[in-house]
C-alpha positions as CSV (number, residue, x, y, z in Angstrom):
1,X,0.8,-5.4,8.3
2,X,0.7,-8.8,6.8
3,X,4.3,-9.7,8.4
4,X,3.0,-8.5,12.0
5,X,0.4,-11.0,11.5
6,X,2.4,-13.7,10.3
7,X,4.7,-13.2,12.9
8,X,2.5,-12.9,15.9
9,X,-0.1,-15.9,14.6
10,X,3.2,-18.1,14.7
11,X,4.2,-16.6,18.1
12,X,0.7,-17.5,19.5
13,X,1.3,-21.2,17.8
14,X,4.4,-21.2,20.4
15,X,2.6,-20.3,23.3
16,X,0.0,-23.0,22.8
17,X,2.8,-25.4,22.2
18,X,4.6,-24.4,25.3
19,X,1.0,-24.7,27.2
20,X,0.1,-27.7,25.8
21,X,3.6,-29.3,27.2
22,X,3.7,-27.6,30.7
23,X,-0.1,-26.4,31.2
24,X,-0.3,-24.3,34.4
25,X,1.2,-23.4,37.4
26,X,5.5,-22.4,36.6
27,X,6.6,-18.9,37.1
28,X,7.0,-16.3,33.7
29,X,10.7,-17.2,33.5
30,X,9.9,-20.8,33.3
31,X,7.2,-20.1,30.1
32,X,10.0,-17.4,28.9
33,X,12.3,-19.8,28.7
34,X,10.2,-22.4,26.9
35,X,8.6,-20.1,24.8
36,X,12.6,-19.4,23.4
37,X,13.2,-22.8,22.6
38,X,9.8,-23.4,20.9
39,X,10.3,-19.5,19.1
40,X,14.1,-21.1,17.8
41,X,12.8,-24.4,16.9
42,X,10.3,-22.5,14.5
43,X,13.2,-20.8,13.1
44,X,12.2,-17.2,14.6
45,X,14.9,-14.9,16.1
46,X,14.1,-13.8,19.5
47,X,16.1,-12.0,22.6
48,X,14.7,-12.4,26.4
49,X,14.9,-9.6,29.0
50,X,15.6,-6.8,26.8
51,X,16.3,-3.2,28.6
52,X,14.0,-0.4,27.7
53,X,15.0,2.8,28.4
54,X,12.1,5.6,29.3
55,X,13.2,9.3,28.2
56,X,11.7,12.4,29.7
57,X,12.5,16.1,28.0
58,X,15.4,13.9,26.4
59,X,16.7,12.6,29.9
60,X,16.8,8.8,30.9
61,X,14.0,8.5,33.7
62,X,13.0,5.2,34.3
63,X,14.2,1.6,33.2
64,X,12.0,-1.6,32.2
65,X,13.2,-5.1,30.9
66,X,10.8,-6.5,28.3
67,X,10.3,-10.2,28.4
68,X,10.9,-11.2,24.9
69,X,11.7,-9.6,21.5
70,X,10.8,-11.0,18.2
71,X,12.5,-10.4,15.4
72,X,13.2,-6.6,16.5
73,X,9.5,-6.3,15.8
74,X,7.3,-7.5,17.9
75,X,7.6,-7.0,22.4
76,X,6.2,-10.0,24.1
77,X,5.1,-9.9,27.3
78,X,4.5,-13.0,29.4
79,X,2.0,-13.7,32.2
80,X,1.2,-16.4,35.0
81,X,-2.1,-15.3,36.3
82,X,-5.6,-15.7,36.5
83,X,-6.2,-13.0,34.1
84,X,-4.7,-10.4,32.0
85,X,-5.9,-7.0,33.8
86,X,-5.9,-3.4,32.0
87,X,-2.5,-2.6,33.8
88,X,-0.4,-5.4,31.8
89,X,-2.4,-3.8,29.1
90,X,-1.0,-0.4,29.8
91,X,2.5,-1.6,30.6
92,X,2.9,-3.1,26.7
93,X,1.8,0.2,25.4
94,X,4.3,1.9,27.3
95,X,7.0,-0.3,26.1
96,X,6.0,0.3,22.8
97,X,6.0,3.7,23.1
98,X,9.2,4.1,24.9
99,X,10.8,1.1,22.1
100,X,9.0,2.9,19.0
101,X,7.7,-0.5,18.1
102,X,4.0,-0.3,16.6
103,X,3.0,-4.1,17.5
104,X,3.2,-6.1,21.4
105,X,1.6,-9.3,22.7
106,X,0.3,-10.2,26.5
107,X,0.6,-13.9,26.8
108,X,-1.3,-15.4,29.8
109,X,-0.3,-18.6,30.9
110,X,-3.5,-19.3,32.6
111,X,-5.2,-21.9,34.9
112,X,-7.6,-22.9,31.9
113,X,-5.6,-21.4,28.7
114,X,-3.3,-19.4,26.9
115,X,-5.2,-15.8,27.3
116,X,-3.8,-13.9,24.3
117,X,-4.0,-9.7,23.9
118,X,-2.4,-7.9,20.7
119,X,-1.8,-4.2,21.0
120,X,-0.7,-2.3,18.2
121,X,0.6,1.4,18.8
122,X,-0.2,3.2,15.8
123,X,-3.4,2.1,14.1
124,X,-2.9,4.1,11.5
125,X,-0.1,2.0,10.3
126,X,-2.0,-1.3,10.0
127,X,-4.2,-1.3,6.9
């Protein structure tokens, strides 16, 4: 567990950084694309708009595009709203569930801060 910390503390310093630089008001892709530059420059590995398949009875049914990876590990969704609501909750459990990844944050670029939600899949794992 303690690298899924580590990792999403430092990801969380980004998002601050990025806030702190553009504060509120751009569209996701403008914070995505920030929050890559400020992920490199703290020498993490990250992908943006990464497919996710959905399977059903072993069949493909449905598509997503995640907003950011890091390091394989950890599913980053960004927001640009007033406030996180319980269905961008829902959405990052379903990509972890669809990715097998155990660990996913919600960052809210917000009119007042960077609203931050960690979801973890499988509690079990994280002792």
């Amino acid at each position: 567990m303690r690298k899924h910390v580590e990792l999403t503390e430092k990801i969380i310093g980004c998002a601050y950084k990025v806030y702190n630089t553009m504060g509120f008001g751009y569209l996701e892709s403008v914070y995505e694309k920030c929050m890559l530059i400020e992920l490199e420059k703290s020498g993490v590995s990250a992908t943006f708009q990464v497919p996710i398949s959905v399977f059903y009875a072993g069949q493909e049914v449905g598509n997503f595009i995640a907003d950011i990876l890091v390091e394989d590990v950890v599913i980053v969704e960004l927001k640009s709203v007033q406030k996180i609501i319980r269905a961008h909750e829902v959405q990052l459990v379903n990509y972890l569930t669809a990715t097998d990844r155990d660990v996913g944050l919600i960052l809210n670029f917000s009119e007042n801060k960077v609203e931050v939600k960690r979801k973890l899949r499988l509690l079990e794992d994280f002792d």
